[in-house]
C-alpha positions as CSV (number, residue, x, y, z in Angstrom):
1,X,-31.0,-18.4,-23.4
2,X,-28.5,-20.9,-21.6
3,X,-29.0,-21.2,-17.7
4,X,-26.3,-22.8,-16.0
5,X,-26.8,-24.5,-12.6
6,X,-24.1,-25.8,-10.4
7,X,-25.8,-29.3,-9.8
8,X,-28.7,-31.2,-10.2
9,X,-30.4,-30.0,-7.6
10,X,-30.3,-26.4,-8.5
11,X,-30.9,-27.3,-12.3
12,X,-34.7,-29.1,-11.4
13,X,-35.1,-25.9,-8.4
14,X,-35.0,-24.2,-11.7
15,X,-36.9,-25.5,-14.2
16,X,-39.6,-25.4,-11.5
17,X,-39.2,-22.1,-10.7
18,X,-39.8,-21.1,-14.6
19,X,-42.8,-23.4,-14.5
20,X,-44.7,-21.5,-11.6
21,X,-43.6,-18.0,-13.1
22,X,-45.0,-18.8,-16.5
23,X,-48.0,-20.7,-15.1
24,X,-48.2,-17.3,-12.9
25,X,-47.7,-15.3,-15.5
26,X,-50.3,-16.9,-17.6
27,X,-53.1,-17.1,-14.6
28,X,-52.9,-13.5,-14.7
29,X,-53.2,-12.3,-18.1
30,X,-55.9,-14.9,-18.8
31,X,-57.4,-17.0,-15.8
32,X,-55.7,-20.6,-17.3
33,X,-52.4,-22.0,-17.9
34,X,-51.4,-24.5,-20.4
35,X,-48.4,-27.0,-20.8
36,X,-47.2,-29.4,-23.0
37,X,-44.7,-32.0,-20.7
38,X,-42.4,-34.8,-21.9
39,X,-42.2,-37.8,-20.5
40,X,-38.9,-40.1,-19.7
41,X,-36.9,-39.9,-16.4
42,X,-35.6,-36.3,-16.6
43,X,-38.5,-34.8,-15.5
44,X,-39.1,-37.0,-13.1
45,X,-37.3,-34.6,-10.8
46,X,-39.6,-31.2,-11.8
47,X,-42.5,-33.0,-11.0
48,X,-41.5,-34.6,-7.3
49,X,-41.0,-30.3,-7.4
50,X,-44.1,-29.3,-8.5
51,X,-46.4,-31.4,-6.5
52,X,-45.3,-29.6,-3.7
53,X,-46.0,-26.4,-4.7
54,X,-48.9,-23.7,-4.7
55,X,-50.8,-24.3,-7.9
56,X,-54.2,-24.5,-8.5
57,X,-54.8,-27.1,-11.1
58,X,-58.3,-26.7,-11.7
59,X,-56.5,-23.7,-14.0
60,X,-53.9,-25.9,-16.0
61,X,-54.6,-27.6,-19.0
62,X,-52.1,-30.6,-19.7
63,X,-50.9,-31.8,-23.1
64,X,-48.1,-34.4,-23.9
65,X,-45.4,-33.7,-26.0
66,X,-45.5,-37.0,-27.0
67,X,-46.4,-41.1,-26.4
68,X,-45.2,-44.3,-27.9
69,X,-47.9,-46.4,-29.1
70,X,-48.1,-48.9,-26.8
71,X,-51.1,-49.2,-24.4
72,X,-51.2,-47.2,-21.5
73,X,-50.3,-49.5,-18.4
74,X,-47.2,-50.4,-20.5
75,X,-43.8,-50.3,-18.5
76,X,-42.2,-48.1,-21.4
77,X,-45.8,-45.9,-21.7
78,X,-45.0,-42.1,-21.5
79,X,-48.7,-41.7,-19.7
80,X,-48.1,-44.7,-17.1
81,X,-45.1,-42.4,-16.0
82,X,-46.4,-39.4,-16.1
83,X,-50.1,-40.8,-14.1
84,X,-47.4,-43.2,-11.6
85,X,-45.4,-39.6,-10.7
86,X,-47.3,-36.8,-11.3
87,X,-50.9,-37.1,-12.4
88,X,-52.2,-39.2,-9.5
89,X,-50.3,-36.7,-7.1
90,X,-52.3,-33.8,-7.9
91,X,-55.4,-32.7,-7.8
92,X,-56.3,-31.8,-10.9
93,X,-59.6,-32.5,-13.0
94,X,-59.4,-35.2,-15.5
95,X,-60.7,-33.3,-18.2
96,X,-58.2,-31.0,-18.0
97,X,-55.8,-33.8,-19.0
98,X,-55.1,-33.9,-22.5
99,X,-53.3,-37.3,-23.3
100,X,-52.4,-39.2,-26.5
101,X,-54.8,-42.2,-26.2
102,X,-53.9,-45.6,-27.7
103,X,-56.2,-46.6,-30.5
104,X,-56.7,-49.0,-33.1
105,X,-54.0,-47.7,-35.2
106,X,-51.2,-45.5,-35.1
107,X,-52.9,-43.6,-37.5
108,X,-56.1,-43.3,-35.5
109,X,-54.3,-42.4,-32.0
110,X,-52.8,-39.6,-34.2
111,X,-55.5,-38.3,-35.8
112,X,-57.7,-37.9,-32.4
113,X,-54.3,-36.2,-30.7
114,X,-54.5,-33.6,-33.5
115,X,-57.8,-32.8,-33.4
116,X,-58.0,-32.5,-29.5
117,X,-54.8,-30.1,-29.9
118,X,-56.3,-28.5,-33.0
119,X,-59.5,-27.8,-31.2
120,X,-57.7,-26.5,-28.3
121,X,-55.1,-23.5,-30.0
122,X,-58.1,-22.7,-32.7
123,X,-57.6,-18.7,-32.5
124,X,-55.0,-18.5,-29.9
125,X,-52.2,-16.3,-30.3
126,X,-50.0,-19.7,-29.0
127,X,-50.7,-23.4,-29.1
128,X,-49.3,-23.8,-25.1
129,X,-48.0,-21.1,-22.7
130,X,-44.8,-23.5,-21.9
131,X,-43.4,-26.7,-23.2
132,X,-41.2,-28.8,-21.1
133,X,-38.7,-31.0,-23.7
134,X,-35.4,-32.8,-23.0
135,X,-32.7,-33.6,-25.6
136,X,-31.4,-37.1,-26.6
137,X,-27.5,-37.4,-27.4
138,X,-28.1,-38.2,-30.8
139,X,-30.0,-34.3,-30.6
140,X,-33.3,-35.3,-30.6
141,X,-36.0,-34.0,-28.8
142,X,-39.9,-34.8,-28.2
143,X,-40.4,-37.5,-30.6
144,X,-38.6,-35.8,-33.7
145,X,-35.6,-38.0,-35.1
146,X,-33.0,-37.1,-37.8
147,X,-34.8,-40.1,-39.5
148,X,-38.1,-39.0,-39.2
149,X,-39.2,-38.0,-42.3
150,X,-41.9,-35.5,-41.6
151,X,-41.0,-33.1,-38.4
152,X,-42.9,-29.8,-39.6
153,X,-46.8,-31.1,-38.6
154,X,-48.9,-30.0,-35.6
155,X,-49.2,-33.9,-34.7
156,X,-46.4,-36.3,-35.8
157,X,-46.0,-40.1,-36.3
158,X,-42.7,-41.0,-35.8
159,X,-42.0,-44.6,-37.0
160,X,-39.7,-47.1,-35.5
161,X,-35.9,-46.4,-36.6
162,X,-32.4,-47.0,-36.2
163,X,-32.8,-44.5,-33.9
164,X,-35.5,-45.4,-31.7
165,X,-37.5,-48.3,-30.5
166,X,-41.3,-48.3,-30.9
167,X,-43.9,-46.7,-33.2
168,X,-44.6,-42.6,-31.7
169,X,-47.1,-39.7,-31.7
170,X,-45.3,-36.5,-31.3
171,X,-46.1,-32.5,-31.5
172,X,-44.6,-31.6,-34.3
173,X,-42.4,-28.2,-34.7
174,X,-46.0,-26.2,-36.0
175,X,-47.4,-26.6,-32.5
176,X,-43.8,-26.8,-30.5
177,X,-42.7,-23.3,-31.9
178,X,-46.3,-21.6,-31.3
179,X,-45.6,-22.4,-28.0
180,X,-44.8,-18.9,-26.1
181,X,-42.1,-20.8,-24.1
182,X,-39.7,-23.6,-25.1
183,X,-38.0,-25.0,-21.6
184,X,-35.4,-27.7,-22.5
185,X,-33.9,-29.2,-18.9
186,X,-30.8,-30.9,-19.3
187,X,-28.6,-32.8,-17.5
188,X,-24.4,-32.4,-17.4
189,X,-24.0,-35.6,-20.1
190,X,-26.1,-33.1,-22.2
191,X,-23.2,-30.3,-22.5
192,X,-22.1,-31.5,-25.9
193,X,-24.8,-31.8,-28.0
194,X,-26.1,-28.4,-26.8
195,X,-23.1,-27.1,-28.3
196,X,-23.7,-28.8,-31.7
197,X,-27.5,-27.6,-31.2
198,X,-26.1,-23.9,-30.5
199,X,-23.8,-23.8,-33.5
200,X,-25.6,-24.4,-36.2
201,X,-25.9,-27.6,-36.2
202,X,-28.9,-29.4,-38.1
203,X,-30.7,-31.7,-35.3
204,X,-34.1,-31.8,-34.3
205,X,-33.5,-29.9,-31.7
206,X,-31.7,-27.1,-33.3
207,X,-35.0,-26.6,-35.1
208,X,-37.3,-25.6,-32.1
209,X,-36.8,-21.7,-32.3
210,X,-38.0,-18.4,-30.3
211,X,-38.4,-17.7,-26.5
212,X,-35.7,-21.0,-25.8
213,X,-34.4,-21.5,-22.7
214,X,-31.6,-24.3,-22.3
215,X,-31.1,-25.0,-18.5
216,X,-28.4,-27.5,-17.9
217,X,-26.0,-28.6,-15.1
218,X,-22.3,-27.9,-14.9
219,X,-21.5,-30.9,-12.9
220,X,-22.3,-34.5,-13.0
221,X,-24.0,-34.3,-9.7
């Protein structure tokens, strides 16, 4: 499903909008929500959003879609980002949070992250109620890169490339399309690769599958 909005405004109204139905939706059928949420600046928007609205978070369990390794009060750290704008702005218990932690090895920071998602999705019907993802120009999207050459994991290492700077962790596509949502915001400078992602075209992204919804701006502003 492709959502348009009319600005940018309207396209981050949205994709919070989705976020309090499904967390809704979830609290309902089963007491506890869970979401997986990307980091980078895109969201940066949903989550000035979501602070402000009525959500009890003792009932949402957080996961990351993905971190670079690099320790966690680093300027490019996916968790300084998402503690700096959205962690330490609501009140939420810390146990709840479910981060990728930086280890000894890339190996080791992996391993843990797997096992802590593992642990969590053991028996459920889905690994998250809703992902959040964005999607790079080249088409990539969490941590998954045309270069990358294992993508089909529950937890993903996702060396440093042509493509990208930096060693990663990411969810791989088993746990991403368990997920009963997939919620990819995008901004206008995003239109064309959707349409490459929508036509067949073999990226990353075109690989995250059922329940999708693409929400993306019309206009640059």
């Amino acid at each position: 499903m492709v959502i348009k909005t009319r600005n940018e405004k309207e396209l981050f109204d949205k994709a919070a909008e989705v976020f309090v139905e499904e967390y809704k939706n979830s609290l309902a059928e089963k007491g506890r929500f869970s979401v997986a949420l990307s980091g980078g600046t895109t969201p940066k928007e949903l989550f000035k959003r979501l602070i402000n609205m009525e959500i009890n978070w003792e009932n949402v369990d957080i996961f990351m879609v993905d971190e670079r390794y690099l320790p966690p009060d680093h300027i490019d750290s996916n968790y300084r980002l998402l503690w700096d704008e959205f962690f330490s702005n609501i009140n939420i218990p810390i146990e709840n949070l479910r981060t990728i932690k930086y280890m000894e090895s890339l190996e080791i920071s992996r391993l843990e992250y797997e096992k802590e998602v593992k642990d969590f999705i053991k028996d459920k019907k889905n690994s998250f109620d809703l992902i959040v993802l964005g999607m790079g120009k080249d088409g990539h999207t969490a941590s998954l890169f045309s270069d990358n050459l294992e993508m089909s994991g529950d937890v993903v290492p996702s060396l440093e490339g042509r493509e990208h700077n930096y060693n990663r962790i990411s969810l791989g596509l088993g746990v991403i399309n368990r997920c009963r949502k997939k919620m990819f915001i995008l901004k206008n400078d995003k239109k064309e690769i959707l349409k490459l992602v929508l036509s067949g075209g073999k990226y990353p992204a075109s690989f995250v599958v059922n329940n999708v919804m693409y929400i993306i701006n019309e206009e640059d502003k």
